[in-house]
C-alpha atoms as one frame of an Amber mdcrd trajectory, in Angstrom:
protein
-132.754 200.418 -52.556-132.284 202.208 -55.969-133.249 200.652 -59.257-132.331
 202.690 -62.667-134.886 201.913 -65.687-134.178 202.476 -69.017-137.678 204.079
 -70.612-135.562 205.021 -74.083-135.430 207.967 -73.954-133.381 208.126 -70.535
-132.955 206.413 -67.092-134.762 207.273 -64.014-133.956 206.039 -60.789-136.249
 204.490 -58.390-136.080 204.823 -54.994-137.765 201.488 -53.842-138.345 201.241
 -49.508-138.642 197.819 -47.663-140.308 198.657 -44.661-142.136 196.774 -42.345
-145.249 198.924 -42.508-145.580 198.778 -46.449-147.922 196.246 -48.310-144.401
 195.689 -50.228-142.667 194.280 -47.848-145.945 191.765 -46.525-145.676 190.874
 -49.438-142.278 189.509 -49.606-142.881 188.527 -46.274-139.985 190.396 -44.701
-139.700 190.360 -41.155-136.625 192.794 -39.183-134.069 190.535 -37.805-133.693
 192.643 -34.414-136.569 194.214 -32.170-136.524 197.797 -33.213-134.471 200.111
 -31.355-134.254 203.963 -30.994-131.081 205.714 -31.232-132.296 209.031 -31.119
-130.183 212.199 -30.097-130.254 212.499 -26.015-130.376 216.432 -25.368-128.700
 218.020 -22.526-129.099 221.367 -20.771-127.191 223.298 -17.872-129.179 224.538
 -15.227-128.216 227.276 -12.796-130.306 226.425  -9.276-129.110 229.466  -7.515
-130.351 232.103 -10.529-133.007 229.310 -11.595-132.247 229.649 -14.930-131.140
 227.299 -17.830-127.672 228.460 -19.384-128.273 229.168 -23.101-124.671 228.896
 -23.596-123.744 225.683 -23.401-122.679 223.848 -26.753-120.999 220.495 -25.443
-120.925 218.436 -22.148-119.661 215.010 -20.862-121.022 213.574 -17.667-119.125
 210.322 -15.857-121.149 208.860 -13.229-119.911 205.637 -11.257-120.751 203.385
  -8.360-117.641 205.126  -6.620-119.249 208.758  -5.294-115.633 209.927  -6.059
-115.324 209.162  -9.590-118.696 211.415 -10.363-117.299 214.278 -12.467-118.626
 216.349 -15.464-117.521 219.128 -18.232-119.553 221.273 -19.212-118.387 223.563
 -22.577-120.026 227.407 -22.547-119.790 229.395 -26.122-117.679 232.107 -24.816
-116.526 234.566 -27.300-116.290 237.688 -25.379-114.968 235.673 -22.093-118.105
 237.127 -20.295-120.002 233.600 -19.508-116.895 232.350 -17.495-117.142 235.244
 -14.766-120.840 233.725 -13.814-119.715 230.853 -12.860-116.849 231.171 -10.454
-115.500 228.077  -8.567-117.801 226.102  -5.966-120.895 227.488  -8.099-123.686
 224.600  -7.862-125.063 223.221 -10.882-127.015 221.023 -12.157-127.093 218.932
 -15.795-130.724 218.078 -17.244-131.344 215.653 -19.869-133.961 213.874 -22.238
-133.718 211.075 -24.232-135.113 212.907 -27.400-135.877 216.650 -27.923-139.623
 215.516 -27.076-138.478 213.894 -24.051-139.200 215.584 -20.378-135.578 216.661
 -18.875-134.871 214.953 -15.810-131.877 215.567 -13.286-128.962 213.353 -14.453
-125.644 215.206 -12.863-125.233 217.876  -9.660-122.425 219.502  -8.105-120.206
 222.406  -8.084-117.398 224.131 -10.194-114.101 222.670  -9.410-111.706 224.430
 -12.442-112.220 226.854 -14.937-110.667 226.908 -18.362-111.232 229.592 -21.337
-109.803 228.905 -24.395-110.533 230.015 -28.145-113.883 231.726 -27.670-115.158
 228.829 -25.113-115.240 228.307 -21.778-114.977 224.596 -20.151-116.158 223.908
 -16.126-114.705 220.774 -14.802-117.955 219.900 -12.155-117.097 217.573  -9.451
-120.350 215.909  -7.518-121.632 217.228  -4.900-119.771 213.747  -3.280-117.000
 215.478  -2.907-118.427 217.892   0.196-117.680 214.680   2.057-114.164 214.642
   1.356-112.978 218.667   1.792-113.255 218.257   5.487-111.021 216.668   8.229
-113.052 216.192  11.390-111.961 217.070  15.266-115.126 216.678  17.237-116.088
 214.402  19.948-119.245 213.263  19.197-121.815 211.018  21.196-125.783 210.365
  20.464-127.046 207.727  18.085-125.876 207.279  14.906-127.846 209.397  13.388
-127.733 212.155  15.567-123.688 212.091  14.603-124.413 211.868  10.953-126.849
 215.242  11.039-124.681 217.107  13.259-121.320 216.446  11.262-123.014 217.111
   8.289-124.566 220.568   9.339-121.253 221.385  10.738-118.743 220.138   7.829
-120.758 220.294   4.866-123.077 222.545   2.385-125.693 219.761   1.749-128.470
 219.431   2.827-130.151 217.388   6.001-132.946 215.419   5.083-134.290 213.365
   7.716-136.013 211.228   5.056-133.163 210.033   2.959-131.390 208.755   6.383
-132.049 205.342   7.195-129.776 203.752   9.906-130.133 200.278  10.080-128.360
 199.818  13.714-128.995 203.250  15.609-127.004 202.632  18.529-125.626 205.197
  21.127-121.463 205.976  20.515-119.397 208.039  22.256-116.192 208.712  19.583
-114.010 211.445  19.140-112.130 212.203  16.238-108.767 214.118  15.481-108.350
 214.841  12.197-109.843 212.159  10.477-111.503 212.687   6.898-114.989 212.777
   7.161-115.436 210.635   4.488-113.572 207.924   6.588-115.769 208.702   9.598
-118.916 208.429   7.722-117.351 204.844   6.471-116.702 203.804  10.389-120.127
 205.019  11.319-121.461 202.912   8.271-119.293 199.897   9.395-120.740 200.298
  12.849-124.424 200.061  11.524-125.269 197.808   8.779-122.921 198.402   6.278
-125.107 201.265   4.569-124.247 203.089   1.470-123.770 207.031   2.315-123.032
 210.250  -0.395-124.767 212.928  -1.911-127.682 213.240  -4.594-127.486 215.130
  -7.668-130.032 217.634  -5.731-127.411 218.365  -2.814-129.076 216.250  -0.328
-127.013 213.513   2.089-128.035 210.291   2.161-127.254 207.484   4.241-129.188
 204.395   3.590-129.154 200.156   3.131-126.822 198.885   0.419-129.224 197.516
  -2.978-129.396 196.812  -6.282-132.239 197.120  -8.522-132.869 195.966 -12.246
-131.869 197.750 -14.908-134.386 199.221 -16.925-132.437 198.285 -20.271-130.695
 195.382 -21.022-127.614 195.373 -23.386-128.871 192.097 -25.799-127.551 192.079
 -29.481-128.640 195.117 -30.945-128.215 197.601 -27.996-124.831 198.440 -28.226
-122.532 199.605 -31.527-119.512 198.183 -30.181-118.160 196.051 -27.041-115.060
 194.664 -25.822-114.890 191.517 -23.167-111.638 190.402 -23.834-110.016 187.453
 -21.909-107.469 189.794 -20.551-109.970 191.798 -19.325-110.457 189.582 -16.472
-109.558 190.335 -12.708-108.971 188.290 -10.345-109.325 189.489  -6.754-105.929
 190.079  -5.463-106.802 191.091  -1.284-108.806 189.448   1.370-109.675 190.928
   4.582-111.574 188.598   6.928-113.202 189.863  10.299-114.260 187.129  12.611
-115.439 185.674  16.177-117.671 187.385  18.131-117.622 190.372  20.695-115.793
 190.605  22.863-113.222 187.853  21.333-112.681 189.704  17.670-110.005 190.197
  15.083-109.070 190.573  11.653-106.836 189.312   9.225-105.169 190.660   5.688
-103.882 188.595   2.843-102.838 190.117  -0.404-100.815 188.805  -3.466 -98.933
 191.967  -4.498 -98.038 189.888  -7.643-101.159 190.019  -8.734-101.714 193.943
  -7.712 -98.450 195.011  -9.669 -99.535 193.212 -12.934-102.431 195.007 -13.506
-100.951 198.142 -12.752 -98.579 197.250 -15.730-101.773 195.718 -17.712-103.778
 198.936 -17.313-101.644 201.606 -16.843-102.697 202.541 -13.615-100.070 205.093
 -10.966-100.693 202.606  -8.172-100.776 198.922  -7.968-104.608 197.903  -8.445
-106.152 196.486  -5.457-109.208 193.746  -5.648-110.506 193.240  -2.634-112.662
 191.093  -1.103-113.934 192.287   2.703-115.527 188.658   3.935-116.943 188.735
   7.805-117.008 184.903   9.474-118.579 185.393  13.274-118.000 181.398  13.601
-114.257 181.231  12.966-112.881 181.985  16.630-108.760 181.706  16.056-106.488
 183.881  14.067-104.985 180.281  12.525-108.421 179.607  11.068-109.396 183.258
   9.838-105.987 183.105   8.208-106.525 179.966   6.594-109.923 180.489   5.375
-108.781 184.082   4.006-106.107 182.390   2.476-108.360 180.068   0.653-110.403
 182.853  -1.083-107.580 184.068  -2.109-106.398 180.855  -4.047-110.084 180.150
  -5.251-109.537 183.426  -7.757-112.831 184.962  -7.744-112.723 185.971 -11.199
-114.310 189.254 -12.485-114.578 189.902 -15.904-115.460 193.267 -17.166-115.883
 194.777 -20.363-116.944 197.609 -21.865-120.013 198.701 -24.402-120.454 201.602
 -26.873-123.949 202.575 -27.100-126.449 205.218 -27.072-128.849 206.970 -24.401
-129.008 205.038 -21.268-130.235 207.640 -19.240-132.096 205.927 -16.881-130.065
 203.520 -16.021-127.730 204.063 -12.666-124.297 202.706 -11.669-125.078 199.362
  -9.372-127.671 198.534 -12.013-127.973 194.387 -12.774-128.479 194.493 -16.482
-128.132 191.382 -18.988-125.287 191.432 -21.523-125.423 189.141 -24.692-122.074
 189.934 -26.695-122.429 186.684 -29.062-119.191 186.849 -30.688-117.423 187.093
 -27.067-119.182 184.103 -25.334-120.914 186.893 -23.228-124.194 186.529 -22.064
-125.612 186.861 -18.420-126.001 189.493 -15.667-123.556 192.053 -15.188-123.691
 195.610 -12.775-123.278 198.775 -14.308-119.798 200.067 -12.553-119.386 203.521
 -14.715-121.640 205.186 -17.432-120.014 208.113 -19.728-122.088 210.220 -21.442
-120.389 212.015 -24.707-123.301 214.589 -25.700-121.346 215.992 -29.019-120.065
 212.233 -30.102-123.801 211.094 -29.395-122.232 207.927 -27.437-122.409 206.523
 -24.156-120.038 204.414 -22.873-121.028 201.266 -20.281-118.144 200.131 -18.186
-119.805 196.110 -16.757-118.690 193.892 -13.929-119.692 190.380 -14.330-122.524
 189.786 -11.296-120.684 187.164  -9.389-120.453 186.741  -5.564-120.268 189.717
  -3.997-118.937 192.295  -6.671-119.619 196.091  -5.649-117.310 198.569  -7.389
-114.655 196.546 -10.197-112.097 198.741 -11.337-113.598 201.847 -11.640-111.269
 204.372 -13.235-108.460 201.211 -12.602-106.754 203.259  -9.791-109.391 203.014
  -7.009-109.568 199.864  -4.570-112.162 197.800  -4.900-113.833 197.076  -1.532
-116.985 196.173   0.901-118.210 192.549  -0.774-119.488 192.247   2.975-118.559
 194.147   5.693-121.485 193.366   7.554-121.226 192.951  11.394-117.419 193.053
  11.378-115.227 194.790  14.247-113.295 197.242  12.378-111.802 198.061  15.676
-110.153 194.984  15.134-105.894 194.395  14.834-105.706 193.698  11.001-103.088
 191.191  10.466-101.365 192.228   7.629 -99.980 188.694   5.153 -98.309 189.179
   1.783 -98.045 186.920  -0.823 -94.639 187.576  -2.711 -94.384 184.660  -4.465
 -92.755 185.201  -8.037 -90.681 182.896 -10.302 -87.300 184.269 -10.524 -84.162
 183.358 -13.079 -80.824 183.828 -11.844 -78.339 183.271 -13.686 -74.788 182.841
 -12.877 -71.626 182.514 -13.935 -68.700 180.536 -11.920 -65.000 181.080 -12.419
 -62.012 178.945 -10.264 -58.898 179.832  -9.529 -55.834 178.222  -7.880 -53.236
 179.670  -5.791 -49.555 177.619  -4.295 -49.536 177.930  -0.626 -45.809 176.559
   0.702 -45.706 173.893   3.554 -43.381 176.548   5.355 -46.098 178.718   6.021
 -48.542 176.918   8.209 -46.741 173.782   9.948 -44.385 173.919  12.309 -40.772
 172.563  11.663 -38.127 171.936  13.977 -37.054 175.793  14.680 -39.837 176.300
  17.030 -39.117 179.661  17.793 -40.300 179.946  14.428 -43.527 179.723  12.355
 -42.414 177.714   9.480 -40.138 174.595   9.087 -37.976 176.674   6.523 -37.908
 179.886   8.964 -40.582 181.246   6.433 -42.368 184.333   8.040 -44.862 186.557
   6.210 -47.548 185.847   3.234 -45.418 184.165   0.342 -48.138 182.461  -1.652
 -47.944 181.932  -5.553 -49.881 183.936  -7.863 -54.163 183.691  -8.549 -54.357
 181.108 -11.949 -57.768 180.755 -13.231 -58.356 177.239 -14.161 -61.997 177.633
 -15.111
């Protein structure tokens, strides 16, 4: 604080400092409200693995990493004022993004992929970097395959892929023998089926270029978002979504199936709520070995769909975070929203010119995996565990929706003659009165 004194001939102003660590402020006994945080500036830096060499250039970057491997992008902004940096780094170029907390700080890898687009505009160049994720998803697959499980998974990714094959990062739960061949499939939907046909594992690509394919987990964050972590969050009641598909495996092999309920209601209104192209898909993937009839998987699948599972999410505005990872169970005390508990960490943005990172939080409740992430994306595998995706999925839809009609009635009245439908005595005839053809009255509206 600043306190002016008058000494007569003039004032001087005196700077006076309150801190914890001065006798002044023992004194007073003042104690800080909050435990002390650090907001310090993160620092970033590009990295170019194939010329191992950091890129001086770079003046700006934003990194989005999410619990979907297909939502993990990044920019990256080069000083280009000659257009010369841009030519370096043509498209598919792997790179990788460093970072520190603080300028002390040991850079760790926090981002790796490849160049998807180039932009150069007003002395500076931008590179939109896609994940190295994506290898997973630029290849259809038409191979017949058999071996374990893992012999599959090493030989379509040496054959389909640039990453690499480390044995060590590979950990099948179910190895069994298959025999399967594929015909144009996506190979990220045949690493899903192989998955499926295991234990349910979680499969991408590291930020060092190396596959993975290992059991699904969660670990503690190692920061929690309490009062006086964040600078700004929103939890609104709206925010809230409710699960809006069920898909139910059951019985055992050889007797299996699968069911499908959805409430397209529900799907369409938060596509209007958020925004989003398509209508946005909750679902819930249950597996019940004990049900043994279609009637009762239906019913039960039913039944989690009325329950409502509800998610809430919200978002936080804070700073740093950069060891903590999407899937992350982190506690989240927002007082003023009636917030507090454990939520996972669905997407983390990193702005390294604003100095912010933004937290984007599913509430931890039965089952949640992936909530929303970028709004557009389903939301699947609560437990997939076991099930027959072989199976027939019986498709249901819930359409129900309360409609107004409204309508309007008008009457009107029209003379028909007793000549023209009885017969009279002529009965050569049609009419008593010899009355052939239509010779009804005119239409009079009477209402």
């Amino acid at each position: 604080m600043t306190v002016s004194v008058d000494f007569g001939d003039g004032w001087v102003d005196l700077q006076i400092a309150f801190a914890t660590t001065l006798p002044l402020a023992e004194y007073f006994g003042i104690v800080p409200l909050l435990p002390p945080t650090t907001t310090g500036s993160t620092v970033w830096r590009l990295y170019d693995p194939t010329a191992a060499a950091y890129e001086s250039a770079m003046i700006d970057c934003s990194v989005q990493d999410a619990f979907s491997r297909f939502a993990r992008t990044a920019t990256v902004i080069l000083s280009d004022p000659d257009g010369t940096v841009a030519a370096k780094y043509p498209r598919k170029t792997p790179l990788h993004l460093f970072a520190a907390e603080t300028e002390a700080g040991t850079p760790v890898l926090r981002f790796g992929g490849y160049v998807d687009d180039i932009k150069t505009d007003a002395a500076e160049t931008a590179l939109t970097l896609l994940s190295f994720d994506f290898w997973l998803r630029a290849r259809k697959v038409y191979r017949e395959c058999s071996g374990t499980i893992s012999a599959v998974l090493q030989d379509l990714i040496t054959t389909y892929t640039p990453l690499t094959w480390d044995a060590a990062l590979v950990a099948v739960a179910n190895d069994i023998e298959i025999d399967r061949t594929w015909k144009g499939e996506g190979l990220d939907a045949v690493l899903a089926e192989l998955a499926a046909m295991s234990g349910g594992e979680e499969w991408g690509a590291d930020d060092s270029g190396k596959f993975f394919f290992r059991p699904a987990s969660s670990r503690r964050s190692p920061r929690d978002f309490i009062e006086g972590e964040w600078f700004s969050a929103d939890f609104e009641e709206d925010s809230r979504a409710e699960i809006n598909k069920v898909t139910l495996y059951y019985g055992e092999s050889p007797s299996t199936g699968a069911v499908s309920v959805q409430d397209r209601v529900s799907q369409m209104t938060l596509q209007a709520r958020f925004g989003s192209p398509r209508p946005v898909v909750i679902e819930a993937v249950r597996t019940y070995p004990e049900i043994a009839t279609e009637d009762a998987a239906r019913a039960k699948a039913l039944q989690i769909l009325a329950d409502r599972s509800v998610i809430q999410t919200g978002t936080l505005e804070t700073w740093g975070g950069l060891s903590v990872r999407p899937g992350d169970v982190c506690r989240v005390v927002v007082e003023d929203q009636q917030v507090d508990g454990d939520y996972r960490v669905a997407q983390i943005e990193y702005a390294w010119r604003d100095e912010t990172t933004v937290v984007t939080l599913a509430e931890n409740s039965d089952g949640v995996v992936d909530v929303l992430v970028e709004l557009s994306d389903e939301v699947s595998r609560l437990d997939a565990r076991a099930a027959d995706t072989d199976a027939t999925v019986l498709e249901i839809v819930r359409l129900v929706e309360p409609v107004v009609v409204e309508t309007e009635i008008k009457v009107w009245t029209r003379a028909v003659p007793a000549t023209m439908f009885t017969f009279g005595v002529h009965r050569g005839r049609l009419g008593a009165g010899s009355t052939i053809g239509d010779s009804r009255g005119e239409r009079v509206q009477v209402i």
